[in-house]
N, C-alpha and C positions, 0 to 999 in steps of 0.2 A: 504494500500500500504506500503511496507518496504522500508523504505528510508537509510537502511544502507548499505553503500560499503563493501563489501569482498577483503581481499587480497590473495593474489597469489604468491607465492616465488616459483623460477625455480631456482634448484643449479644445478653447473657443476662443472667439475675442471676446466676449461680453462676458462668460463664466455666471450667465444668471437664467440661463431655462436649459437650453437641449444638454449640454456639459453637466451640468448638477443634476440634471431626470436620468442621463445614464450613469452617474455615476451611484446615486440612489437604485436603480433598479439590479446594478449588477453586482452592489453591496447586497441587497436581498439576496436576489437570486442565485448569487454566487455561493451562499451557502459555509459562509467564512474560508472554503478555498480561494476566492480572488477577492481581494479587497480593492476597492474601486476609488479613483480621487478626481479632482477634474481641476481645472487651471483656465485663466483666460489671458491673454497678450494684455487685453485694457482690460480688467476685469470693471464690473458698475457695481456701483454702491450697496446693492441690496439683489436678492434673490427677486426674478419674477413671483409676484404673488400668486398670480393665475395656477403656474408653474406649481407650488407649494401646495397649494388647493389640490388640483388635481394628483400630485403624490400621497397626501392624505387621503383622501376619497376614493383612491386604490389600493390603501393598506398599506402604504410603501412610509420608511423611514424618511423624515425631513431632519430630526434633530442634528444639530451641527452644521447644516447644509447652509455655507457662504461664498459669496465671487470672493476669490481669491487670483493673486498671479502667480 
């Protein structure tokens, strides 16, 4: 059995909806083998809400989820 985690980097320029919804989804899904991060060039000030919304309302983890560079 392989017991090593894989990582995953999502870049965007903005770092505040599609980069943060996959890196959410494939933190889930991944099932603690792949832990997921995401990054933006220009990152914005804050997380799409929309974004947010809809990760919650599919079950999916938002906590800690921020545009970062």
């Amino acid at each position: 059995m392989n017991d090593r985690v894989m990582n995953a980097l999502f870049l965007s320029t903005g770092n505040s909806t599609r980069s943060i919804m996959a890196e959410s989804l494939l933190n889930h899904h991944g099932h603690g083998w792949i832990r997921a991060f995401s990054a933006g060039s220009f990152p914005r000030a804050a997380v799409d809400p929309e974004a947010l919304g809809l990760l919650e309302r599919s079950g999916l983890p938002v906590e800690g989820l921020r545009c970062k560079s």
